[in-house]
VOBA-1610 file (N, C-alpha, C; in pm, whole numbers, padded with zeros to 5 digits, always signed):
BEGIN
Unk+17816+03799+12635Unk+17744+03883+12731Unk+17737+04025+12678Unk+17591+04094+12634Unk+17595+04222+12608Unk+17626+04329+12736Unk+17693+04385+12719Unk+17738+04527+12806Unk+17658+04640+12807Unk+17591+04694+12937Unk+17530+04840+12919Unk+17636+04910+13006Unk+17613+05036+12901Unk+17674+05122+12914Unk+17613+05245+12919Unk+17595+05337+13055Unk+17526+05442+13072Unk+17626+05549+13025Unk+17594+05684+12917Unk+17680+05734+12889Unk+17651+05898+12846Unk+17743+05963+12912Unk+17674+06095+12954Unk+17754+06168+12805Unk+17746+06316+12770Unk+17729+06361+12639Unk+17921+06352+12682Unk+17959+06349+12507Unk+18106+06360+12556Unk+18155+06498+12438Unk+18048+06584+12460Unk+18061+06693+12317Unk+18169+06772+12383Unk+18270+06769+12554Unk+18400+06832+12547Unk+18476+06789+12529Unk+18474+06643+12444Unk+18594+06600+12383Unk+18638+06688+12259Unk+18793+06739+12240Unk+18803+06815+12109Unk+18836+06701+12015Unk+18858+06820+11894Unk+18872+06757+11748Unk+19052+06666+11745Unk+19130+06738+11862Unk+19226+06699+11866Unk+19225+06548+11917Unk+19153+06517+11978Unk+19143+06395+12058Unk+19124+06293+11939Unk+19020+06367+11884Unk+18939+06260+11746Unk+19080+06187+11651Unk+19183+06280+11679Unk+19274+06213+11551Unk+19395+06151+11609Unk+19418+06179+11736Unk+19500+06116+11807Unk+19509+05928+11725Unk+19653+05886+11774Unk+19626+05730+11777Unk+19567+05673+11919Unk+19525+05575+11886Unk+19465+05510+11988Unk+19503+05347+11978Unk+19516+05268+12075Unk+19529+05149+12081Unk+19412+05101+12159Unk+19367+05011+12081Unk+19251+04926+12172Unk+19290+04883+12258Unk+19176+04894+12392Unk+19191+04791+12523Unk+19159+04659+12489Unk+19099+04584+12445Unk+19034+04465+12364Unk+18954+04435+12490Unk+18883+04587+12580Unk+18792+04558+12625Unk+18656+04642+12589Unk+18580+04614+12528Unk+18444+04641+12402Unk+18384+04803+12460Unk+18340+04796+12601Unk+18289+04900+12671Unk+18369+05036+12638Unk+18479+05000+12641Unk+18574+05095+12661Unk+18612+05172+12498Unk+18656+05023+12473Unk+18659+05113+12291Unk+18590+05131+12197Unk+18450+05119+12257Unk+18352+05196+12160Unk+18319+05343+12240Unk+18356+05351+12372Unk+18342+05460+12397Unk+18470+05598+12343Unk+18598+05548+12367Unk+18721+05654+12337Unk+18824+05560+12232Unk+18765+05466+12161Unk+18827+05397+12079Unk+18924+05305+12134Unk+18983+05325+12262Unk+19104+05294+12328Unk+19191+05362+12395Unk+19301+05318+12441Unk+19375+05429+12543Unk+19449+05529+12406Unk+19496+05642+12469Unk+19529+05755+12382Unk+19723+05807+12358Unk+19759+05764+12278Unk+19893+05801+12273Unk+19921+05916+12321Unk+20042+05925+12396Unk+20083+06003+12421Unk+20005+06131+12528Unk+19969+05964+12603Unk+19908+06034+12724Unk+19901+05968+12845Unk+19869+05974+12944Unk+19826+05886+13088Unk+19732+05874+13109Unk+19712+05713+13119Unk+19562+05670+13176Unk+19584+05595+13296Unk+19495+05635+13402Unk+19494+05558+13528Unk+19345+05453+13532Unk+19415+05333+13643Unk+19280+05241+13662Unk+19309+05244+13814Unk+19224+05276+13883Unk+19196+05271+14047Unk+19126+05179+14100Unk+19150+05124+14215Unk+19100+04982+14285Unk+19125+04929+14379Unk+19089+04879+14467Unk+19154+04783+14599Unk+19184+04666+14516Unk+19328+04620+14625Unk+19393+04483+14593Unk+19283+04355+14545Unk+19304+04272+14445Unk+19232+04193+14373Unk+19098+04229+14318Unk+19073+04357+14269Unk+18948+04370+14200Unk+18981+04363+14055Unk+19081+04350+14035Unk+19133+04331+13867Unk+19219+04438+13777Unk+19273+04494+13863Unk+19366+04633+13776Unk+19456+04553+13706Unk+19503+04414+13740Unk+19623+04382+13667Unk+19572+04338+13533Unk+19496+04251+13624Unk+19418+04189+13482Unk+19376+04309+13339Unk+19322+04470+13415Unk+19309+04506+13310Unk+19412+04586+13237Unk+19518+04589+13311Unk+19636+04630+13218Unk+19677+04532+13111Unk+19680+04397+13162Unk+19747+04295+13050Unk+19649+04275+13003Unk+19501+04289+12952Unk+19436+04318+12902Unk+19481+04393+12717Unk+19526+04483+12786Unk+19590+04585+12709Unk+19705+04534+12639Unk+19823+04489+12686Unk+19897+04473+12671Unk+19900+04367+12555Unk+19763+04229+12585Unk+19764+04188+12496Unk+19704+04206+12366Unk+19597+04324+12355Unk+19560+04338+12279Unk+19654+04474+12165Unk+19731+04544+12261Unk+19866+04569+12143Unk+19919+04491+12082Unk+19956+04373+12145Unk+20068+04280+12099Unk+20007+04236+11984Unk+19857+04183+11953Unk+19788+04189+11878Unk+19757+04245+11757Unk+19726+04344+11793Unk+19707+04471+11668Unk+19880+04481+11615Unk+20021+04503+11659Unk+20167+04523+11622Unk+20208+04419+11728Unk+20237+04339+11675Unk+20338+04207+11707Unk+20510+04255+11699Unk+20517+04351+11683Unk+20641+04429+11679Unk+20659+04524+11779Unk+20534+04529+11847Unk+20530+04641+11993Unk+20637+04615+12054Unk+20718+04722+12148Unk+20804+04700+12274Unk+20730+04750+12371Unk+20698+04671+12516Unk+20601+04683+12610Unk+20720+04686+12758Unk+20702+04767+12829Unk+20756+04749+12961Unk+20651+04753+13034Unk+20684+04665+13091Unk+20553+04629+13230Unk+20631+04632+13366Unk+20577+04714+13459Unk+20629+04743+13565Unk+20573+04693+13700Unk+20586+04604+13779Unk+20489+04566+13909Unk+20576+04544+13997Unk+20517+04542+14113Unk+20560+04557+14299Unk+20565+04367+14273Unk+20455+04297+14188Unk+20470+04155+14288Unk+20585+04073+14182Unk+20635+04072+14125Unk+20726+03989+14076Unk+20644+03874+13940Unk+20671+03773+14035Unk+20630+03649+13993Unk+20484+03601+13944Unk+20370+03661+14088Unk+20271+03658+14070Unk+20236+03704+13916Unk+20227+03865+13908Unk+20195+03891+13809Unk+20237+03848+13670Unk+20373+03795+13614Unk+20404+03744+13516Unk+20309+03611+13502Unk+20287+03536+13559Unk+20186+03407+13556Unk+20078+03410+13533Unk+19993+03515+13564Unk+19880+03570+13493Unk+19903+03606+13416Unk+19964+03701+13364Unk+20021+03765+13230Unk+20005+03658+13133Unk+20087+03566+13154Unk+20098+03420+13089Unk+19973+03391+13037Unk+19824+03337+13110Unk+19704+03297+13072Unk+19658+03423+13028Unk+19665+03547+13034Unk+19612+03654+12919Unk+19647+03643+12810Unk+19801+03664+12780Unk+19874+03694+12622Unk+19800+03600+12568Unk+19754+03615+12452Unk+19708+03521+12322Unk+19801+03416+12279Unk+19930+03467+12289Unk+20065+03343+12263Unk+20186+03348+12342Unk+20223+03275+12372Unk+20343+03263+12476Unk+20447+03372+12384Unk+20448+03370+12289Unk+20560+03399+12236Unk+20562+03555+12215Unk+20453+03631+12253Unk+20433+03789+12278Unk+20513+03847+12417Unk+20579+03751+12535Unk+20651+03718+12618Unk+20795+03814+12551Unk+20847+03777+12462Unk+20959+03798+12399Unk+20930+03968+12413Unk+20856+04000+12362Unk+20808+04153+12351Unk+20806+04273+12413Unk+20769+04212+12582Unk+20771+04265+12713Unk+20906+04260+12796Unk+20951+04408+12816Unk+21051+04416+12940Unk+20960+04449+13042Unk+21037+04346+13160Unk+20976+04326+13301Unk+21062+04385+13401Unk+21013+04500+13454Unk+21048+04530+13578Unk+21004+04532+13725Unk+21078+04490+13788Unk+21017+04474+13967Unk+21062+04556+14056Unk+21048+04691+14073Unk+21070+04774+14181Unk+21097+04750+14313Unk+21202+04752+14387Unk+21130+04794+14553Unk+21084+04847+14597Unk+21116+04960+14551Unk+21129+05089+14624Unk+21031+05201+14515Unk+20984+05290+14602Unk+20943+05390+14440Unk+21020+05471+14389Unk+21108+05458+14476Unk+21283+05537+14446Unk+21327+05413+14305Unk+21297+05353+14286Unk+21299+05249+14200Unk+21259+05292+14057Unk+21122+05311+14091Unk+21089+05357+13968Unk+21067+05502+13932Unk+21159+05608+14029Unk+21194+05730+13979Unk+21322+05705+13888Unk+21383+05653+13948Unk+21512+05602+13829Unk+21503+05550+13686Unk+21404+05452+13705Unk+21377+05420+13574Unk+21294+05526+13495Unk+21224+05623+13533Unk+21181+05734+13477Unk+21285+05821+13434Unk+21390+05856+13497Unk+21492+05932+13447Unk+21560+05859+13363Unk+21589+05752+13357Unk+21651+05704+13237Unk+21563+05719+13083Unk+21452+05621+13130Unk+21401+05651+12997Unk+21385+05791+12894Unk+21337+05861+13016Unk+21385+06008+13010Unk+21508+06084+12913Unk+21598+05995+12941Unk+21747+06007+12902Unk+21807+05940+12749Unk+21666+05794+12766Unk+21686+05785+12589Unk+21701+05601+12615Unk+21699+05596+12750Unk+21696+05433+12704Unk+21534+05370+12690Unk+21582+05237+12631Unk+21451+05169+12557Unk+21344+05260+12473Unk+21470+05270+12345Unk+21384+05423+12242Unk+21264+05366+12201Unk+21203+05262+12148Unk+21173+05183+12113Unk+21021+05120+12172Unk+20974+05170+12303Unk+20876+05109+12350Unk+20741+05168+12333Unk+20664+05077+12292Unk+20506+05158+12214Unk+20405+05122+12325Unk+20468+05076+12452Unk+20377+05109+12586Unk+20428+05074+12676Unk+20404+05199+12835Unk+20450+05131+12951Unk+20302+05119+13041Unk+20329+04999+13145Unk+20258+04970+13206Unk+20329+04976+13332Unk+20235+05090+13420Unk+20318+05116+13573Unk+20244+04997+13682Unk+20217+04903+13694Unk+20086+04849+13796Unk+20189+04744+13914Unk+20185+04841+14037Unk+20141+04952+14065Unk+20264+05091+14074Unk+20229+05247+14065Unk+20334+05256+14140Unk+20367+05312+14232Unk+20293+05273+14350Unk+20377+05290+14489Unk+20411+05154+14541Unk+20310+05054+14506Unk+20385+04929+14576Unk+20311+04849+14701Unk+20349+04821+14811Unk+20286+04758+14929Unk+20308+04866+15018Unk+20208+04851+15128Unk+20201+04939+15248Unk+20358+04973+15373Unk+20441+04875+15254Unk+20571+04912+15365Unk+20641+04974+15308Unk+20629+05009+15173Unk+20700+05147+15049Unk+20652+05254+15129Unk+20515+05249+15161Unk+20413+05358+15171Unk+20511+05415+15367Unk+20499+05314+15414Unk+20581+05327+15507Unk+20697+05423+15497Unk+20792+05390+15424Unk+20910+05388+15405Unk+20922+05555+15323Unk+20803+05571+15251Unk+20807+05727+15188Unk+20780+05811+15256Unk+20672+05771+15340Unk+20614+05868+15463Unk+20703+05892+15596Unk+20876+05841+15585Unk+20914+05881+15708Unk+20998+06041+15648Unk+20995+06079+15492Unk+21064+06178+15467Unk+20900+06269+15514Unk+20914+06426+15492Unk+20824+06559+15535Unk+20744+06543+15447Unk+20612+06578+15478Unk+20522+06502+15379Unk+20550+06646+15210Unk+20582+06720+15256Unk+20629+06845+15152Unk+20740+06769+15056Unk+20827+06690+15097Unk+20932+06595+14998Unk+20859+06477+14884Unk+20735+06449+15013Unk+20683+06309+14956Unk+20570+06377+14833Unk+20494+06502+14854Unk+20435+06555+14761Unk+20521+06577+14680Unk+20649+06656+14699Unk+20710+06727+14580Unk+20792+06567+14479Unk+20843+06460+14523Unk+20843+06346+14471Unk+20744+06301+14368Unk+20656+06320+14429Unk+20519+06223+14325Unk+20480+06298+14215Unk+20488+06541+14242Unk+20461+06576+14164Unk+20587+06531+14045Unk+20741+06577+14025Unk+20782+06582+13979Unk+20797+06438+13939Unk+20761+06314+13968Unk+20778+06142+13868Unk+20623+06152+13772Unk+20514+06229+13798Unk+20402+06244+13759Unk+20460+06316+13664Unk+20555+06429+13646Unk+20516+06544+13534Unk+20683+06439+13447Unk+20743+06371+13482Unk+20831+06274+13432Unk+20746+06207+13311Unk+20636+06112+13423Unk+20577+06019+13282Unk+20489+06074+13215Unk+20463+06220+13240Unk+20385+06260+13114Unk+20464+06334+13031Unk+20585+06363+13092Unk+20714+06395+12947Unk+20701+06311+12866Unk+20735+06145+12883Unk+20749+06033+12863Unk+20675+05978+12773Unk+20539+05997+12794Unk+20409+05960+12737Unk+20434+06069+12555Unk+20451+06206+12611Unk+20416+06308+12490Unk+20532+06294+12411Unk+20656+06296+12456Unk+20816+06276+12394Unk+20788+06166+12336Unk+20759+06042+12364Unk+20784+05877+12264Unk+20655+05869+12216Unk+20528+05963+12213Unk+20382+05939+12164Unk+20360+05828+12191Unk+20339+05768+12322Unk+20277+05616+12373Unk+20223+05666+12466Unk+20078+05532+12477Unk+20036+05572+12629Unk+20118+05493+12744Unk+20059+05637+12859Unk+20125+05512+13009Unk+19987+05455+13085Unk+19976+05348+13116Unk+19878+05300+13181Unk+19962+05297+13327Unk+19861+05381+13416Unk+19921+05373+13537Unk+19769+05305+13679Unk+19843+05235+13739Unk+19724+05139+13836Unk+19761+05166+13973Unk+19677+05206+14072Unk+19699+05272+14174Unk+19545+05206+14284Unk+19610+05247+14426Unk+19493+05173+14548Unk+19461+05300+14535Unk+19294+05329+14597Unk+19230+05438+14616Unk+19290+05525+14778Unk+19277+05633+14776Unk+19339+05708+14853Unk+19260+05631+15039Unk+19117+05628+15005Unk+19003+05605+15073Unk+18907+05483+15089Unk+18844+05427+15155Unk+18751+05325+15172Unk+18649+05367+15261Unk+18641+05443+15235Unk+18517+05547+15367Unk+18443+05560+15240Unk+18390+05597+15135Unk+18265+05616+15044Unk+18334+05562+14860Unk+18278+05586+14820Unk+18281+05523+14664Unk+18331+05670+14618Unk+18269+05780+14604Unk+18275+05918+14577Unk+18450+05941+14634Unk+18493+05908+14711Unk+18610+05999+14743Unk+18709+05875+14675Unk+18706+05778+14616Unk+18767+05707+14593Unk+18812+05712+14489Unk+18707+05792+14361Unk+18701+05814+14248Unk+18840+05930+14229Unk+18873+06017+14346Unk+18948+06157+14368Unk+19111+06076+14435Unk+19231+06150+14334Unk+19313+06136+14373Unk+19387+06257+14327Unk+19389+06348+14383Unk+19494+06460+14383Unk+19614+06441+14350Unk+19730+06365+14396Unk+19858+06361+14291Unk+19814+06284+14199Unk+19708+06152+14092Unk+19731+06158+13959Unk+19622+06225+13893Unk+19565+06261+13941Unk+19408+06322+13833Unk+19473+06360+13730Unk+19561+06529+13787Unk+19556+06569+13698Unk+19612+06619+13582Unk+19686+06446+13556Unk+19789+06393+13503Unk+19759+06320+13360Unk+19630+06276+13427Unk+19606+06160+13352Unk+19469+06195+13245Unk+19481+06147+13174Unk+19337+06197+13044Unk+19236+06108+13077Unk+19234+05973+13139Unk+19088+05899+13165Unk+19138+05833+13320Unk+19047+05799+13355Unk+19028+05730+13504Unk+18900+05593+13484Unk+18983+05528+13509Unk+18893+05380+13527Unk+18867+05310+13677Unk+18756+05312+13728Unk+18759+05323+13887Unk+18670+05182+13912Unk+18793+05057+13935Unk+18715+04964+13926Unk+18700+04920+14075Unk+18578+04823+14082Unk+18476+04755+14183Unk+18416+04634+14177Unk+18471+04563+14293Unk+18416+04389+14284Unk+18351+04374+14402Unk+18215+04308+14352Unk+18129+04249+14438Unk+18108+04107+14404Unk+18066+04011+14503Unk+18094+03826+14462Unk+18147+03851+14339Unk+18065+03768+14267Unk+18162+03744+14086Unk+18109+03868+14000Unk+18015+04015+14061Unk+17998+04081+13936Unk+18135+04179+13979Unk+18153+04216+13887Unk+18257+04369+13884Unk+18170+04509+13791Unk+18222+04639+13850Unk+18139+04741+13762Unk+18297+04794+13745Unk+18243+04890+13652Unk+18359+05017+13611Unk+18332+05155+13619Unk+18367+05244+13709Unk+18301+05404+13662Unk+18408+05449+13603Unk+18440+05545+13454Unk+18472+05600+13340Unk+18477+05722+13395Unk+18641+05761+13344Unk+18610+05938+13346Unk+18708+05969+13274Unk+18707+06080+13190Unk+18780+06140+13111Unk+18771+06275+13129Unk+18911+06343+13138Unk+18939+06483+13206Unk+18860+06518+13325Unk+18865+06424+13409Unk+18796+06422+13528Unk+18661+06437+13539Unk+18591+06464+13423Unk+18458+06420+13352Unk+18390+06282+13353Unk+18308+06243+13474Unk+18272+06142+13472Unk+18120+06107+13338Unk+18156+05987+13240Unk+18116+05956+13145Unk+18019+05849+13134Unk+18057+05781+13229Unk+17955+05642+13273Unk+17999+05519+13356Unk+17911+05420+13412Unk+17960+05278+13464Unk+17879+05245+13374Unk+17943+05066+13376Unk+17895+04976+13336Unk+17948+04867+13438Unk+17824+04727+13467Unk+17864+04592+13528Unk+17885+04496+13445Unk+17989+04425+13470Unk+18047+04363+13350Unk+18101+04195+13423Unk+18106+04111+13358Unk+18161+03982+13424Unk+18348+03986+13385Unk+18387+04013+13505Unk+18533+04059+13463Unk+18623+04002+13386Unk+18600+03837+13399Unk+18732+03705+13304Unk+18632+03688+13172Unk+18518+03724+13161Unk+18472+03675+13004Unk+18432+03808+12906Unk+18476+03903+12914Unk+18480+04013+12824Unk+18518+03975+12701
//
């Protein structure tokens, strides 16, 4: 299936960007546009539940494992089980399994901890993390919102300016996957105030019956959509 791709000028990308490493998504749209996600930086993918954020993280995941079969990958998710089983029918070989540390949060107090550790020097070794998701289900969301909402901002800023220590200190990217703030318009959905402006690209995905689209943004610079058939890329 050929891919269009509408694509606006990207002449404020710098020269610094150009030499960065990059790891392919081993999804085509994407890495002919920025080659791939960008070391030593944060990339977010935005979406309502089942439009495919997981899918397009392990996406990723397998197409590192791919390119360095020697990668160390932590993959981080709210559902457990579910997601490892998909994982399963992505990886190219069962045996890229070995590769990936799996973590399951409860809490997002959960995965502030594991940010401070890594922080601290454990798993020296990992050439990508995958956050999807991290706040979790609507009863985390619960559960954060009974502290002042001034705690719950100052929380998210300081685990945000964590994984982009994280990202620049070990030169890997973080792929981070998040629900949209909104479902009232497409436009406000694209906007998330605690990660924007964190993160170097934004992938803002959308499912209708079997098509899916993608709108692209880099430094909050929107770059283009494309409609794409989501399982045969």
């Amino acid at each position: 299936m050929k891919t269009r791709f509408l694509v606006k000028s990207l002449s404020f990308m710098s020269e610094e960007l150009e030499i960065l490493q990059k790891i392919p998504t081993g999804i085509n749209f994407i890495d002919s546009i920025t080659g791939g996600v960008y070391e030593g930086h944060l990339h977010l993918t935005i979406g309502e539940p089942g439009v495919g954020k997981s899918w397009f993280c392990q996406r990723i995941i397998n197409s590192l494992l791919t390119y360095n079969q020697d990668a160390e990958i932590l993959y981080s998710n709210f559902s457990g089980n579910i997601r490892f089983q998909t994982l399963k029918k992505v990886l190219k070989t069962s045996e890229f399994l070995d590769n990936i540390q799996f973590f399951n949060p409860t809490s997002f107090i959960d995965a502030i901890i594991l940010s401070k550790k890594i922080l601290e020097g454990d798993s020296p070794n990992l050439s990508l993390i995958v956050l999807d998701t991290i706040f979790g289900s609507p009863l985390q969301f619960i559960e954060l919102f009974k502290e002042s909402k001034k705690k719950w901002n100052r929380n998210i800023f300081v685990y945000m300016l964590d994984l982009r220590k994280i990202a620049s200190i070990r030169k890997i990217p973080i792929i981070i996957t998040h629900h949209p703030l909104s479902t009232s318009s497409k436009e406000k959905n694209h906007k998330n105030t605690f990660l924007d402006p964190f993160c170097i690209t934004k992938s803002v995905l959308y499912k209708s019956n079997s098509k899916s689209s993608l709108d692209f943004y880099m430094f909050n610079n929107y770059i283009g959509s494309t409609d794409f058939n989501l399982f045969s890329i």
